[in-house]
KEROKOL-826368 format. One record per atom (N, C-alpha, C, O): atom name; residue in three letters; x, y, z; residue number from 1. Coordinates in steps of 0.001 Angstrom, whole numbers. Layout:
BEGIN
(CA; ala; (X; Y; Z); NUM) ...
END
This chain:
BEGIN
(N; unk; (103535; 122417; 103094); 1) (CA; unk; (103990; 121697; 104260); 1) (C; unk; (105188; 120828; 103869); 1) (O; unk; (105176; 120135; 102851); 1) (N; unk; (106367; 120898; 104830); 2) (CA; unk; (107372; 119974; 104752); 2) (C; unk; (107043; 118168; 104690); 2) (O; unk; (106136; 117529; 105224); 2) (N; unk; (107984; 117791; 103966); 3) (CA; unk; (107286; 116162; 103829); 3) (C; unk; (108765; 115656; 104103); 3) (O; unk; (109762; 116374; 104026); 3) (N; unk; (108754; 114111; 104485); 4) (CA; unk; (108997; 113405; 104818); 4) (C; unk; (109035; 112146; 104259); 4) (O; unk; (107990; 111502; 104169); 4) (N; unk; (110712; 111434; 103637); 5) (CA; unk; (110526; 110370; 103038); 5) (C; unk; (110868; 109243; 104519); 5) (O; unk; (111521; 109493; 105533); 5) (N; unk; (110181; 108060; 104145); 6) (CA; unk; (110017; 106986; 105265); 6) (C; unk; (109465; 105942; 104674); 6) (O; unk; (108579; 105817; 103829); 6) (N; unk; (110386; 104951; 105476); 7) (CA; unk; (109270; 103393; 105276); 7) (C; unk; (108650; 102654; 106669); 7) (O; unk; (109127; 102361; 107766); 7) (N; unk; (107414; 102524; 106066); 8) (CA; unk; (107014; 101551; 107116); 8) (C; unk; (106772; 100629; 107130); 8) (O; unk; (105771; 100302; 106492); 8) (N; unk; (107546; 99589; 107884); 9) (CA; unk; (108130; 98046; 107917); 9) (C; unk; (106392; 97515; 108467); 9) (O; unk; (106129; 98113; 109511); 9) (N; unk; (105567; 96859; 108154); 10) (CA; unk; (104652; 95927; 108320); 10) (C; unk; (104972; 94640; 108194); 10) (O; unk; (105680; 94098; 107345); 10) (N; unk; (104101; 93961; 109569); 11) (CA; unk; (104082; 92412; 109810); 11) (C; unk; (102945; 92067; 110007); 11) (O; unk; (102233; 92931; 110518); 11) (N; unk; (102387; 90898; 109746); 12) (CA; unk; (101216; 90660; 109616); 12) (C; unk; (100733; 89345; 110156); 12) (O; unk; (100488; 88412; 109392); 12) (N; unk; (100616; 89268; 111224); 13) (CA; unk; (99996; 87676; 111418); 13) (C; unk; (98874; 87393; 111370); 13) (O; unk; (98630; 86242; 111007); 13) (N; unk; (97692; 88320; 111715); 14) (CA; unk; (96606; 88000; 111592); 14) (C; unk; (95813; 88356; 110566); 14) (O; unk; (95184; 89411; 110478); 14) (N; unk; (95865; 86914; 109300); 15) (CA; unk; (95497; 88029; 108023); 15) (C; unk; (93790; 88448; 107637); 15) (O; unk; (93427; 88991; 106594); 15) (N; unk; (92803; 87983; 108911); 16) (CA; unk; (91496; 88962; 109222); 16) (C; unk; (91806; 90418; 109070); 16) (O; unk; (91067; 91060; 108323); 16) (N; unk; (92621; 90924; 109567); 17) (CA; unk; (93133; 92202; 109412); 17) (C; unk; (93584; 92658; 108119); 17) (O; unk; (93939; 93829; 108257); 17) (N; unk; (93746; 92243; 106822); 18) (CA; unk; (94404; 92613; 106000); 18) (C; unk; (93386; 93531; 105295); 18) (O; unk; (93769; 94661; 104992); 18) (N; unk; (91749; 93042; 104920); 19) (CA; unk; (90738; 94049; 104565); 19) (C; unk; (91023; 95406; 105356); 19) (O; unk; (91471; 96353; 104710); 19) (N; unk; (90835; 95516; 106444); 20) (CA; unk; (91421; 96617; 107082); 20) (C; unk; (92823; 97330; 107045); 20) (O; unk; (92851; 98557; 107146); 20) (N; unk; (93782; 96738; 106929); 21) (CA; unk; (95490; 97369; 106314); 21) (C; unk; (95441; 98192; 104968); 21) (O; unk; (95975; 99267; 104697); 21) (N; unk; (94475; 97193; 104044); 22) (CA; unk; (94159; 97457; 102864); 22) (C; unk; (93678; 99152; 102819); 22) (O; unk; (94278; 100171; 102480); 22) (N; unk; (92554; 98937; 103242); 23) (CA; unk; (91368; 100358; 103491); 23) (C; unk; (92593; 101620; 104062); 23) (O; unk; (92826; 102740; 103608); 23) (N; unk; (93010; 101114; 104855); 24) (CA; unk; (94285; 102479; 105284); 24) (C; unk; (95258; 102626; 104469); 24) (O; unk; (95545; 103780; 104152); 24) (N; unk; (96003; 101549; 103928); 25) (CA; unk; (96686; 102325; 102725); 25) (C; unk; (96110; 102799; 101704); 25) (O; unk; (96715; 103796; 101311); 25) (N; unk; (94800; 102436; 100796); 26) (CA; unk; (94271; 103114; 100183); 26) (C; unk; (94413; 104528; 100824); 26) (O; unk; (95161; 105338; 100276); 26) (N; unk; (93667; 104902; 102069); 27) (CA; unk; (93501; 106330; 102115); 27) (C; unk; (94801; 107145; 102332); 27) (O; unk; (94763; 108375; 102293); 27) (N; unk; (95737; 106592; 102519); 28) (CA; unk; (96975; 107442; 102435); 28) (C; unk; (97573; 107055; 100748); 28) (O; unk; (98756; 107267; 100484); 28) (N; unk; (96740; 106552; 99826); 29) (CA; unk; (97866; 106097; 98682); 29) (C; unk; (98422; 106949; 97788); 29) (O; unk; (99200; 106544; 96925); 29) (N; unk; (97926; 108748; 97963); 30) (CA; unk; (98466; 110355; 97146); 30) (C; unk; (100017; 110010; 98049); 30) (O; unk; (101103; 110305; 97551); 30) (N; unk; (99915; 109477; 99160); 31) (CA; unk; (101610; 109622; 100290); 31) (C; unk; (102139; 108750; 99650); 31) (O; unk; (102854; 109305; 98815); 31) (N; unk; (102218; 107331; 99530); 32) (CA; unk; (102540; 106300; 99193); 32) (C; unk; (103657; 105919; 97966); 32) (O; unk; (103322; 105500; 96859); 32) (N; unk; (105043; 106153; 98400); 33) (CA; unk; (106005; 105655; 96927); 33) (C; unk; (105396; 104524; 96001); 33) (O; unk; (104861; 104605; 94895); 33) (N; unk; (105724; 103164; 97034); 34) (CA; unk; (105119; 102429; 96451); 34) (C; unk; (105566; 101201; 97710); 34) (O; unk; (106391; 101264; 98622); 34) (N; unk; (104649; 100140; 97299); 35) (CA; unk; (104997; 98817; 98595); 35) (C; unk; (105567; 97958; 98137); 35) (O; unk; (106077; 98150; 97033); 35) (N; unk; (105760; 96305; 98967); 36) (CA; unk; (106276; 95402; 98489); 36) (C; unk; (105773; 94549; 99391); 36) (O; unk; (105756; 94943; 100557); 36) (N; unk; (105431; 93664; 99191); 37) (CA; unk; (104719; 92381; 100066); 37) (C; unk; (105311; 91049; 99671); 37) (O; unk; (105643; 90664; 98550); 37) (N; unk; (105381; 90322; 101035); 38) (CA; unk; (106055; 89198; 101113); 38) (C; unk; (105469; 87815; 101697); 38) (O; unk; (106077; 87552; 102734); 38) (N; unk; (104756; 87097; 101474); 39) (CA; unk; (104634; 86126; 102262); 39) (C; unk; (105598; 85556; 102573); 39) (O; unk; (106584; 85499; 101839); 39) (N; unk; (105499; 84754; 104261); 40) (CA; unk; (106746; 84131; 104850); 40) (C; unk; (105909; 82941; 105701); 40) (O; unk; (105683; 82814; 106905); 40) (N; unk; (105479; 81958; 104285); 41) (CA; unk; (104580; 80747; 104808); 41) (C; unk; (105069; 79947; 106632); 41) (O; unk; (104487; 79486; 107614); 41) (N; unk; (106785; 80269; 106053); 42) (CA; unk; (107682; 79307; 107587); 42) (C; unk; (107452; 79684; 108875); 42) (O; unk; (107628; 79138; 109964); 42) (N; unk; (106916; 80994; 108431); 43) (CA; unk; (106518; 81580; 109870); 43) (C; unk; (104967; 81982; 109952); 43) (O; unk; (104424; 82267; 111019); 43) (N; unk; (104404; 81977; 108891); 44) (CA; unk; (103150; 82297; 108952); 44) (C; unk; (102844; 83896; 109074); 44) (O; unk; (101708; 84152; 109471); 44) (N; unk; (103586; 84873; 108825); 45) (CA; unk; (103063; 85990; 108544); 45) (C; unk; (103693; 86596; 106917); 45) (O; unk; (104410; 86167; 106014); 45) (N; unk; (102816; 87995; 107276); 46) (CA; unk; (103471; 88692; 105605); 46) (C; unk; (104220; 89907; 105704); 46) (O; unk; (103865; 90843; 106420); 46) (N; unk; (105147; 89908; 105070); 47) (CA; unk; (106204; 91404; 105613); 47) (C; unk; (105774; 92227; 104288); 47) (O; unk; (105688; 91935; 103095); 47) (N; unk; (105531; 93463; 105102); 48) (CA; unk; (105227; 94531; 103962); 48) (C; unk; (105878; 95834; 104331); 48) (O; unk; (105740; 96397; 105417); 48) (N; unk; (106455; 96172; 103525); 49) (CA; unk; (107312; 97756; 103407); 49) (C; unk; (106641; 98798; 102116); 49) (O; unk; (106486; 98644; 100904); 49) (N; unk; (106317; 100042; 103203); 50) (CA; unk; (105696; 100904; 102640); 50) (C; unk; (106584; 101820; 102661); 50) (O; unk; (106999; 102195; 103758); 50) (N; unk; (107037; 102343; 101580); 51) (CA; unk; (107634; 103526; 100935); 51) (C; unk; (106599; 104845; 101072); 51) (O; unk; (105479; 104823; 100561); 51) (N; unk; (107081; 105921; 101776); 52) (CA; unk; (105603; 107154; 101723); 52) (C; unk; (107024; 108807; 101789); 52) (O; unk; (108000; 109083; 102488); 52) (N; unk; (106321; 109429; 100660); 53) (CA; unk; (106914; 111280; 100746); 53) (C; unk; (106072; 111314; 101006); 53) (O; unk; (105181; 110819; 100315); 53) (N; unk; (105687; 112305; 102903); 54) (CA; unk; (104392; 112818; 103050); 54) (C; unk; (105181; 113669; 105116); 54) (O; unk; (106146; 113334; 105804); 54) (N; unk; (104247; 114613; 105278); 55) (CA; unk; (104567; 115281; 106433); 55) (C; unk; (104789; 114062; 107535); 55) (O; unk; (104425; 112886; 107554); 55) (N; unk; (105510; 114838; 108388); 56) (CA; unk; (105864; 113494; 109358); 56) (C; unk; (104755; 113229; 110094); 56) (O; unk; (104695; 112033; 110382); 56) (N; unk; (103568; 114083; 110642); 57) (CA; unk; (102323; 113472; 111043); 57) (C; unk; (101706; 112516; 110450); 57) (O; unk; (101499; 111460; 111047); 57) (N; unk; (101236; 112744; 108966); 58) (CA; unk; (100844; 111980; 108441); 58) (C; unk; (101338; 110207; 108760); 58) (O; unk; (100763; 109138; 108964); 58) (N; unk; (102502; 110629; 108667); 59) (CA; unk; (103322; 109278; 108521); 59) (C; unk; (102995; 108585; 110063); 59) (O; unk; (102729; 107401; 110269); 59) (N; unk; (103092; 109624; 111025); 60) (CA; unk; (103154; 108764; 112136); 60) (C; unk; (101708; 108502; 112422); 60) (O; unk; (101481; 107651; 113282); 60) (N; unk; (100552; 109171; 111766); 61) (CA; unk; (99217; 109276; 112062); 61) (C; unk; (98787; 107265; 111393); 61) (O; unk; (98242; 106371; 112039); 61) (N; unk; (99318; 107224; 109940); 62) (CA; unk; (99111; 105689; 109335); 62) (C; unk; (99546; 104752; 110307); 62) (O; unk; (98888; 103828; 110786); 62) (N; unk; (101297; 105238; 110676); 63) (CA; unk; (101716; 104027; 111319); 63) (C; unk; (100960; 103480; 112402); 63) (O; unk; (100659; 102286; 112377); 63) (N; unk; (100609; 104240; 113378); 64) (CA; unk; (99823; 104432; 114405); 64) (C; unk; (98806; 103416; 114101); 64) (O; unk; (98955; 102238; 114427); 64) (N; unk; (97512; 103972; 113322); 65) (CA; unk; (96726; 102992; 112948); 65) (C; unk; (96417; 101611; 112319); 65) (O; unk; (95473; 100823; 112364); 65) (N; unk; (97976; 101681; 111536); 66) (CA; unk; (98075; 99979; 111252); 66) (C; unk; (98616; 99124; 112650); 66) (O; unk; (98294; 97996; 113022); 66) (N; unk; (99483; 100025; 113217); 67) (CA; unk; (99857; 99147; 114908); 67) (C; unk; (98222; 99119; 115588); 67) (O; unk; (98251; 98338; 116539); 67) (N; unk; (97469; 99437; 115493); 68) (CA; unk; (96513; 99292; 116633); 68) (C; unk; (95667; 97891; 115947); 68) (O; unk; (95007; 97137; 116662); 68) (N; unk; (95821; 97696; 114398); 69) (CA; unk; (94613; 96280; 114036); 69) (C; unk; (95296; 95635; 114934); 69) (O; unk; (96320; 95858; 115579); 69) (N; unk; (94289; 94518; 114829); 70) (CA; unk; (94942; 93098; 115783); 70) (C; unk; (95423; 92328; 115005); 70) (O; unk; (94954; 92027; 113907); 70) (N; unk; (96898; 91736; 115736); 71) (CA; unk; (97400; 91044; 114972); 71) (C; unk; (98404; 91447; 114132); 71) (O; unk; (98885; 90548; 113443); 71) (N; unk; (98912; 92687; 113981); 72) (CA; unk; (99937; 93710; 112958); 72) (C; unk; (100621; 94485; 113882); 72) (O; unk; (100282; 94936; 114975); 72) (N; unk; (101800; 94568; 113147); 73) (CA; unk; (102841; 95196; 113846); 73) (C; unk; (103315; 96502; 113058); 73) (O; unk; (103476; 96024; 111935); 73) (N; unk; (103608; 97737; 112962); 74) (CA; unk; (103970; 98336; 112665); 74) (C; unk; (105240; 99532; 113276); 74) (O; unk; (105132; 100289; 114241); 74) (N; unk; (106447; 99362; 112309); 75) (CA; unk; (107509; 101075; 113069); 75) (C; unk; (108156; 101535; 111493); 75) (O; unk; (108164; 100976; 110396); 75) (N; unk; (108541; 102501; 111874); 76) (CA; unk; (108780; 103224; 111112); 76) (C; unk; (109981; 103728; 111013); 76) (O; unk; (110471; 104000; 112109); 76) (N; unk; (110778; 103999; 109915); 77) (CA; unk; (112311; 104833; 109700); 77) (C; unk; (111944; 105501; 108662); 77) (O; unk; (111270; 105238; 107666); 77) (N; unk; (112822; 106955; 109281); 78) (CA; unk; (112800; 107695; 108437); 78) (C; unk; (113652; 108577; 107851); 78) (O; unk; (114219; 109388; 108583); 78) (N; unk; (113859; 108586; 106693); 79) (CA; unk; (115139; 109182; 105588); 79) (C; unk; (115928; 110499; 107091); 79) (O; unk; (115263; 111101; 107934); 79) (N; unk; (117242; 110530; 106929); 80) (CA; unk; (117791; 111443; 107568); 80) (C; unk; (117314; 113033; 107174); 80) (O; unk; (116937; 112929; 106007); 80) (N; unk; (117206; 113973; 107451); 81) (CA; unk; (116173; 115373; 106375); 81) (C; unk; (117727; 115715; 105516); 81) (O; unk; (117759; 115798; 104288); 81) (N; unk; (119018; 115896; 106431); 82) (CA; unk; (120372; 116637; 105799); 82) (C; unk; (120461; 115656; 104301); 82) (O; unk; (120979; 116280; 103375); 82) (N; unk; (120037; 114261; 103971); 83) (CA; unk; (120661; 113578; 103249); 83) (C; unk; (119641; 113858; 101678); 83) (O; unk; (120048; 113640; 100537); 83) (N; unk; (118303; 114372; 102052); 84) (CA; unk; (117578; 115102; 101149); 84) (C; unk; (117586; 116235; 99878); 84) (O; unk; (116526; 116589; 99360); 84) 
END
């Protein structure tokens, strides 16, 4: 199957939700480049960018489910395919 490089930009205000963010990137973490997490005390949330090579379902299947916790925001960009 064709794959797909992409990041997905995560925000986080409600950090009840983070046990749960957690549990979903684990199960995608074979997709997963690698992340980077940020606390941003001034505003009170945490910015996280997920690096993932993986089919574009996949990708939109995670994003999907981290947008639905409460409290998290999730979108996604993804590598142009020609620049591959």
């Amino acid at each position: 199957m064709e794959t797909r490089v992409a990041v997905l930009a995560v925000i986080v205000k409600n950090p009840e939700a983070v046990p749960a963010l957690n549990d979903l990137l684990h199960r995608y973490a074979s997709r997963i480049i690698g992340r980077m997490g940020v606390p941003y005390h001034a505003r009170g949330v945490n910015i996280i960018s997920v690096a993932m090579d993986a089919p574009a379902d996949e990708i939109s299947a995670l994003s999907g489910k981290i947008g639905r916790l409460a409290g998290v925001t999730a979108k996604t960009v993804y590598a142009p395919e020609e620049a591959l």
